[in-house]
N, C-alpha and C positions, 0 to 999 in steps of 0.2 A: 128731376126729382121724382122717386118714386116712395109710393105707400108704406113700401118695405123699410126705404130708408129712414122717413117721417119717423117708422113707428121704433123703428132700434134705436135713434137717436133720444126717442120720447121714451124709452125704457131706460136707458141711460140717465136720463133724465131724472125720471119716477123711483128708478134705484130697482127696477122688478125684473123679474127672470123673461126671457123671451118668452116664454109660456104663458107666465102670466100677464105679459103686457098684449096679449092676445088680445083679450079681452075687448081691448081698448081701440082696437085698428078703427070699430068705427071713427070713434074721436080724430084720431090722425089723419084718416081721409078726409072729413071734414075742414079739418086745416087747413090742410095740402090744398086743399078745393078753392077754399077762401086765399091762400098765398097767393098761388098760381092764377088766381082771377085778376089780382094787383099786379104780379109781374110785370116789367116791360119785356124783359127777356130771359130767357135758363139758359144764358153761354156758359161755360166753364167757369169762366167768373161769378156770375151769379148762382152758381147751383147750390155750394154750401151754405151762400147766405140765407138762402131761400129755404135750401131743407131745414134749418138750423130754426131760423124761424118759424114754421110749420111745425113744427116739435115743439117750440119752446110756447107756442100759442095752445098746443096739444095738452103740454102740462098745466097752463096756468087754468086751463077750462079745469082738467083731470081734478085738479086741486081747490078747486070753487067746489064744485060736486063732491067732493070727499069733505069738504066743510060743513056742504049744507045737509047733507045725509048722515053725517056719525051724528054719537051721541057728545052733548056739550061738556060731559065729566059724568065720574061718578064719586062715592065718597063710600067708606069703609071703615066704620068706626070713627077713627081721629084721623085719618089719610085719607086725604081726598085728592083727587086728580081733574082736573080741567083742561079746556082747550084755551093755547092763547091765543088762535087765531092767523098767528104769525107766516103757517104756511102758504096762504094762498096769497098773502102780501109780497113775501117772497118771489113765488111763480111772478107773479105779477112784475115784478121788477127783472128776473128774467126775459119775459116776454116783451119787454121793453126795452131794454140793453138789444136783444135779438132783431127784433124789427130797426130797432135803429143799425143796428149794423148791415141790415138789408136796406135799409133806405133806397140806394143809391138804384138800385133796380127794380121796386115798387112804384107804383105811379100814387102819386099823394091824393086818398080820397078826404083828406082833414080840412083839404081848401081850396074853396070857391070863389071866381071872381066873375063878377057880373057888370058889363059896360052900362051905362045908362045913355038912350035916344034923347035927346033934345028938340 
């Protein structure tokens, strides 16, 4: 999995011009970084799940941050517009479907097992 791919599939994603999703290559690296730390392996097998997830992890962050920086609505006489929120719930379920489908080649940091000495 490379940054490149991360970040086109995260364009893809976000719906933005390769240009504009430029921008963004930080975030995607960061992904990439955090997948690729859980990996157990990038065979052929695992490669698309893994990019697929690093993108889809890419967006949901993308999508936090565009929530919490716009503005919450504005209103114009008798029309008013707000946010419903609903995108980053969205991402979020993306990026859970995603990592579930990588599962099988992440190693699970959700769970710990501890023997106890007697």
């Amino acid at each position: 999995m490379t940054e490149d791919e991360v970040l086109e599939r995260f364009a893809l994603m976000a719906d933005l011009s390769a240009e504009r999703a430029e921008k963004f290559r930080p975030l995607c690296g960061e992904a990439m970084t955090e997948i690729s730390r859980r990996a157990r392996s990038d065979d052929t097998n695992a490669h698309k799940a893994l990019c697929a997830a690093a993108a889809a992890l890419a967006f949901y962050r993308w999508a936090l941050a565009g929530e919490a920086n716009g503005p919450a609505g504005f209103a114009l006489g008798e029309v008013k517009v707000s946010k419903n929120g609903t995108a980053a719930a969205l991402a979020k379920e993306a990026w859970k479907e995603a990592e579930a489908a990588a599962a099988p080649y992440l190693e699970d940091d959700q769970f710990l097992f501890r023997g106890t000495m007697l």
